[in-house]
C-alpha positions in Angstrom: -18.7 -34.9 30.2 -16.4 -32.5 31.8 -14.0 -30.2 29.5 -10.2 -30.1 30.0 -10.6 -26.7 29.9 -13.1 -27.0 33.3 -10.6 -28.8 34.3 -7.1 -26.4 34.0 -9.5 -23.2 35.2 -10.2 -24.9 38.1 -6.3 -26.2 39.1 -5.6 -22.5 38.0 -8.4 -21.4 40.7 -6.6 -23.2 43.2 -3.4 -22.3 42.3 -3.9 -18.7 42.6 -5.6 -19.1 45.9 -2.7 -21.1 47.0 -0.4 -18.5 45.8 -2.3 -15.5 47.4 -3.1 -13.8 43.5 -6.4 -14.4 44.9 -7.3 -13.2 48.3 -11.1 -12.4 48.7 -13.0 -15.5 46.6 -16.2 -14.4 48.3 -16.1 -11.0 47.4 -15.4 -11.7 43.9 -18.1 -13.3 41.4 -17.6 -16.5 39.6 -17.2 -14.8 36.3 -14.6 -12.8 37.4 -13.0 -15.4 39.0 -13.1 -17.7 35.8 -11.9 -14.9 33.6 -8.5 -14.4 35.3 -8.1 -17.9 36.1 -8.6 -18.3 32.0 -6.4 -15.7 31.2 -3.7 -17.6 33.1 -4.3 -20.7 31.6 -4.1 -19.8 28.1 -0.6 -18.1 29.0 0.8 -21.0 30.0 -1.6 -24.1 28.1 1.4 -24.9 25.6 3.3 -26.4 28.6 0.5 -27.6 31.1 -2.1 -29.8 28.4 -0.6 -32.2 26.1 -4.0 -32.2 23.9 -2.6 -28.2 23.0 1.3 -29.3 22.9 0.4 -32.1 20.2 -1.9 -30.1 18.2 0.6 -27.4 18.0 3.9 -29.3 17.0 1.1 -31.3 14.4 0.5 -27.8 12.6 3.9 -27.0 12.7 5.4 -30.2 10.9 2.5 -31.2 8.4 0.3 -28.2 8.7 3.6 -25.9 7.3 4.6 -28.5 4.4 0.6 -28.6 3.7 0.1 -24.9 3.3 3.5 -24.8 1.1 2.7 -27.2 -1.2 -0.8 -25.6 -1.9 1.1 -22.2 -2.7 3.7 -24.1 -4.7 0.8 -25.6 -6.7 -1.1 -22.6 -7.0 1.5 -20.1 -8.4 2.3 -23.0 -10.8 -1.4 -23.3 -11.7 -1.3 -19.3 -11.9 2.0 -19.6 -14.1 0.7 -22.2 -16.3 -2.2 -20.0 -17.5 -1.3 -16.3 -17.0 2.8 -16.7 -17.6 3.1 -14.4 -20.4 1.5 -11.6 -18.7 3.8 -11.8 -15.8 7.0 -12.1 -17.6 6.0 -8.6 -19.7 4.9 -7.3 -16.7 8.1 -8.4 -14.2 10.1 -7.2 -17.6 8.6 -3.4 -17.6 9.5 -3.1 -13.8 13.3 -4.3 -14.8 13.4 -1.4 -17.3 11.8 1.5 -15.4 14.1 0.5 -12.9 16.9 1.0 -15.2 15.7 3.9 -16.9 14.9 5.4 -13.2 18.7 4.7 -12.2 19.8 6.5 -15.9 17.7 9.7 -15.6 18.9 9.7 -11.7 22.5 10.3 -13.4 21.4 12.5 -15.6 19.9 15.0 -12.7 22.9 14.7 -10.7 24.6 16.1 -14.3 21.8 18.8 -14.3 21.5 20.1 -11.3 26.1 20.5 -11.0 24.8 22.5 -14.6 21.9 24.6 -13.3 22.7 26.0 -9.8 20.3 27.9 -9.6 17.4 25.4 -10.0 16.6 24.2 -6.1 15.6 27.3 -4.2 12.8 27.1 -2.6 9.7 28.7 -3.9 8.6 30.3 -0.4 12.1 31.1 1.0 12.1 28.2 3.5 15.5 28.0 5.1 17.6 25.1 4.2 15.5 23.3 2.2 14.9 22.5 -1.9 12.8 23.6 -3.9 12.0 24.6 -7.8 12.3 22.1 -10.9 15.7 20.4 -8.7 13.1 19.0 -5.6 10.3 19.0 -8.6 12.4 16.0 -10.4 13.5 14.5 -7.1 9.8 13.9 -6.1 9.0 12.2 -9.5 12.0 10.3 -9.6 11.1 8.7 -5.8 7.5 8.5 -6.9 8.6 6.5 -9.9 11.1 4.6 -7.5 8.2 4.0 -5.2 5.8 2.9 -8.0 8.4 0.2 -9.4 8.8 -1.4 -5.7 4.8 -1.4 -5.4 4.5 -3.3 -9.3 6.7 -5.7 -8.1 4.7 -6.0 -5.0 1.5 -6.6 -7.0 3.4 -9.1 -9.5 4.6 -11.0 -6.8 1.3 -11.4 -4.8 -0.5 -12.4 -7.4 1.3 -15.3 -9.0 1.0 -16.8 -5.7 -2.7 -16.5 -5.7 -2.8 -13.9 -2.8 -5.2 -11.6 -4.6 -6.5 -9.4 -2.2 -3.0 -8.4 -0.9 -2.4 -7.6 -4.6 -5.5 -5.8 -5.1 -4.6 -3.6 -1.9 -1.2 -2.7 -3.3 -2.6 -1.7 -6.6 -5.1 0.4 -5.1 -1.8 1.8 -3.5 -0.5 1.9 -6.9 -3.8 3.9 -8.2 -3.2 6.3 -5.7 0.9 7.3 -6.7 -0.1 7.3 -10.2 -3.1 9.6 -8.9 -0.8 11.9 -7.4 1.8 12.0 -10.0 -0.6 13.1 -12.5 -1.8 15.6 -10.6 1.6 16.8 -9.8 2.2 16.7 -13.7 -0.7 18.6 -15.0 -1.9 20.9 -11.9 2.1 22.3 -11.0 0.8 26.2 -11.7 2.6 28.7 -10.7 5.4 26.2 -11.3 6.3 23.4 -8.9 4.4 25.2 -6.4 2.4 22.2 -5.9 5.5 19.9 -5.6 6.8 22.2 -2.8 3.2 21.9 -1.2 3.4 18.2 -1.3 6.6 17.6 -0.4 6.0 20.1 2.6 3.0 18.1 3.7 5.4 15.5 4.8 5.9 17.5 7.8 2.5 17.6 8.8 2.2 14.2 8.6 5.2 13.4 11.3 3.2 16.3 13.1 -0.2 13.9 13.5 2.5 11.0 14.0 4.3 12.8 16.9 1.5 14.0 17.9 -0.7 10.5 18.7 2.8 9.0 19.6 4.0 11.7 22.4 6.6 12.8 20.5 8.5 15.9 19.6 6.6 18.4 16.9 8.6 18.1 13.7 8.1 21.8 13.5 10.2 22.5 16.4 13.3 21.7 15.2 13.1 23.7 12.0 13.1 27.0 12.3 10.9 29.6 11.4 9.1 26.7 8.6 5.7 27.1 10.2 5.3 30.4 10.3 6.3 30.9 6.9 4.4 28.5 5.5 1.1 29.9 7.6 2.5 33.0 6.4 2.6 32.4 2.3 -0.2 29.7 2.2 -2.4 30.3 5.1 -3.5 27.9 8.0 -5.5 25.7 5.4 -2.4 24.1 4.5 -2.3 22.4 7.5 -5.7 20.8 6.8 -6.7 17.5 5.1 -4.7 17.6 1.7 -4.9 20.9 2.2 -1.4 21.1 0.1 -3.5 20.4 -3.3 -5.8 23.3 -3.0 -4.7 25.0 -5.7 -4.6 22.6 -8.1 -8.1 21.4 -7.2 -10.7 23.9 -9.5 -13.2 25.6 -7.3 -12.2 23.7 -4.3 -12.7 25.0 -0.6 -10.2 25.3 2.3 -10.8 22.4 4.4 -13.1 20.3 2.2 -10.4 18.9 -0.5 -10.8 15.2 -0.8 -9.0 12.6 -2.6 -11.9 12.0 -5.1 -11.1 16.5 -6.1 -7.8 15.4 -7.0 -8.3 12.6 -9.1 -10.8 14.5 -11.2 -8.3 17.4 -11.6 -5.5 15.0 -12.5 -8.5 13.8 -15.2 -8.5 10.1 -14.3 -12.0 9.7 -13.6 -12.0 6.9 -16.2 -10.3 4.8 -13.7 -12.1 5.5 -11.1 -14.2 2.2 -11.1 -11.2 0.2 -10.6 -10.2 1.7 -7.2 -13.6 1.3 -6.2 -13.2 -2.2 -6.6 -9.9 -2.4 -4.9 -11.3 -1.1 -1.8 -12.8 -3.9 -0.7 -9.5 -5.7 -0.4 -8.6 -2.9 2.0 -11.6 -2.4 4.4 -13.7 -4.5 6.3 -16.7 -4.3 4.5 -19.2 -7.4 4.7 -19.0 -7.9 0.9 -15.2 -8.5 1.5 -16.5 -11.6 4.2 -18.9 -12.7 1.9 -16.7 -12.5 -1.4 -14.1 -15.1 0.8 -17.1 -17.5 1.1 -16.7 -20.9 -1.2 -19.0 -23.6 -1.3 -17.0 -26.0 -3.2 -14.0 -26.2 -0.2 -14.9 -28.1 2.4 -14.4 -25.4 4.6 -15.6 -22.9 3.1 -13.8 -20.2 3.6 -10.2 -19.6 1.9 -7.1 -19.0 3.7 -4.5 -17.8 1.9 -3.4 -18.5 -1.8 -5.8 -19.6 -4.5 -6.2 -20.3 -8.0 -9.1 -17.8 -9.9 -7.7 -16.8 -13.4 -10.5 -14.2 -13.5 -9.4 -12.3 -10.4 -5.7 -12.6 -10.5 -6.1 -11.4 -14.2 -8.0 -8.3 -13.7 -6.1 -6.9 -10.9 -2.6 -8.2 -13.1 -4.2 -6.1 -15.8 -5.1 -3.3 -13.5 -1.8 -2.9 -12.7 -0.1 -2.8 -15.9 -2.7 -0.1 -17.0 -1.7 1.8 -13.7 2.0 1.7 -14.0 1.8 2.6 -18.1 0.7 5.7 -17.3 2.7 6.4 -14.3 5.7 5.5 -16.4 4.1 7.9 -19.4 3.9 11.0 -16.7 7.2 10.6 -14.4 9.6 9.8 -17.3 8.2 12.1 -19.8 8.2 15.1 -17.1 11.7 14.1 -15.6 13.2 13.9 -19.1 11.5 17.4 -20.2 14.0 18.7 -17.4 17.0 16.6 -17.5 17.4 14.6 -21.0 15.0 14.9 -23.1 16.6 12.0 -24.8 15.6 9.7 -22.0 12.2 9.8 -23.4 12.9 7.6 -25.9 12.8 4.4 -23.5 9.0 5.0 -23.4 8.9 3.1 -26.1 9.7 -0.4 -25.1 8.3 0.3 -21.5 4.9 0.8 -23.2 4.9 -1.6 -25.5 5.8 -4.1 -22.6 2.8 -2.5 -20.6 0.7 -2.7 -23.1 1.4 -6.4 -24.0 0.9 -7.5 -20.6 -2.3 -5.1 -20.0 -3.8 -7.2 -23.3 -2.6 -10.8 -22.3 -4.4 -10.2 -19.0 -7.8 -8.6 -20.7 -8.0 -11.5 -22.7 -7.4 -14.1 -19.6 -9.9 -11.7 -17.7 -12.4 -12.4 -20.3 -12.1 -16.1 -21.5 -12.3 -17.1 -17.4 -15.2 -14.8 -16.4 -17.9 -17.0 -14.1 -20.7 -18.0 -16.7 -24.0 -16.2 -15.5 
């Protein structure tokens, strides 16, 4: 039995010879021949074979309303069982989110007060630096971990647990380097000017792969001052966290240095896990694989209590202690009174951190 596929390549074949897009048949092999005759067909298959056309406008109508009412049920299902922990956690992000806006008031008040705060720590022209771009870089790091913990909430109550577990790996890492920014920043806020300085040599690699200007170009004199104060291995792989990294060597500074100086080896184990919901490891393939569906492998949303409830619980771990260093080190600066709302944003962390322990626990697979 012929294909309809045979079939279009074929009128496509003669088509293009018609139409002069092929010229030399003879000096061309069938393969080839078949290949750009396919490529034309698929261009073009929604219009020319009805079989397609159908199919298409099936998935759209039924196929949309099928896939919505699985997430509908699913986040309900999720809801139903793991509630509690979500409405402490989507609570904490409300007030950190508050309490972010607050201290951002209470900087502008600082900084009119201390004018002499923001110079920059290497003399580079027109910019920030000192405790002013110190408490800036918290308060967006902060900012930034908020917007990711909603992220994560989000995801998972709709079952989509591996985008979850990617942002909170995200997450791991913020927390990672706000820590490190926190207990590492000596002489002080030298390492805040580093980091925030590496920004620039990331838009270099950008412009770089992309064609594009050199960010350096256009701000004078930064490079050389910075090649001047900090040397060339600045400009290497986190090179800006050398010297907060004990015993570490110009060039080799990885990401695993600056979690153990920012002491949060403990935690290491649960970024390890998250990884494979970032790469394309096999086990991430195999993990997808379910006997019980029909076909076999998952698309999309799901119900697992034990997944959705470790990475839940991850997460409220995560941003308790991001909370704990931002706040406490912006307050320290600005108001030390703002340190007070630790309180209620721990205990709300720490509520939802438990709910989802225990929900880990009572749903893990029996062995």
């Amino acid at each position: 039995m012929r294909s309809r596929l045979t079939d279009l390549v074929n009128d496509q074949v003669r088509a293009m010879l018609a139409d002069g897009t092929i010229t030399s048949p003879k000096e061309m092999d069938r393969e080839s021949v078949f290949q750009l005759a396919l490529d034309k067909v698929l261009e073009k298959v929604g219009d020319i074979d009805p079989v397609v056309r159908g199919s298409v406008k099936w998935s759209l109508k039924y196929g949309a309303k099928r896939r919505a009412r699985v997430a509908l049920h699913n986040e309900r299902s999720i809801l139903k069982k793991l509630g509690k922990g979500f409405r402490d956690l989507s609570n904490a992000v409300t007030v950190a989110d508050d309490v972010n806006r607050d201290l951002f008031v209470d900087f502008a008040e600082w900084v009119a007060a201390e004018k002499d705060s923001h110079d920059s720590i290497i003399g580079a022209p027109d910019m920030i630096g000192g405790p002013t771009l110190h408490v800036l870089t918290m308060l967006g790091l902060h900012a930034r971990g908020c917007s990711m913990v909603s992220e994560i909430d989000l995801l998972a109550r709709k079952g989509l647990i591996e985008a979850a577990s990617a942002r909170a790996r995200s997450l791991y890492e913020l927390m990672t380097i706000t820590s490190f920014l926190s207990v590492r920043n000596t002489p002080p806020y030298e390492l805040t000017e580093r980091y925030h300085l590496s920004a620039v040599v990331e838009r270099r690699k950008d412009a770089l792969f992309m064609g594009e200007e050199d960010p350096f170009a256009s701000m004078s004199g930064l490079e050389d001052i910075i090649r001047t104060v900090w040397g060339p291995e600045f400009f290497r792989p986190y090179g800006w966290a050398l010297p907060g990294v004990p015993g570490a060597r110009p060039g080799r500074v990885t990401f695993r240095d600056i979690e153990r100086a920012a002491v949060l080896d403990h935690m290491r184990h649960a970024y390890l896990t998250m990884n494979h919901a970032v790469h394309s490891g096999a086990m991430a393939i195999t993990t997808r694989f379910d006997g019980r569906d029909p076909f076999r492998y998952r698309i999309g949303s799901e119900v697992d209590y034990y997944s959705t409830a470790w990475v839940a619980g991850a997460t409220a771990r995560f941003f308790f202690f991001l909370n704990h260093l931002a706040i406490r080190e912006i307050a320290s600066l600005v108001n030390q009174d703002a340190a007070l709302m630790l309180g209620p944003l721990i205990s709300l962390c720490e509520s939802a951190e438990q709910f989802f322990e225990d929900c880990h626990v009572a749903h893990a697979p029996s062995v």
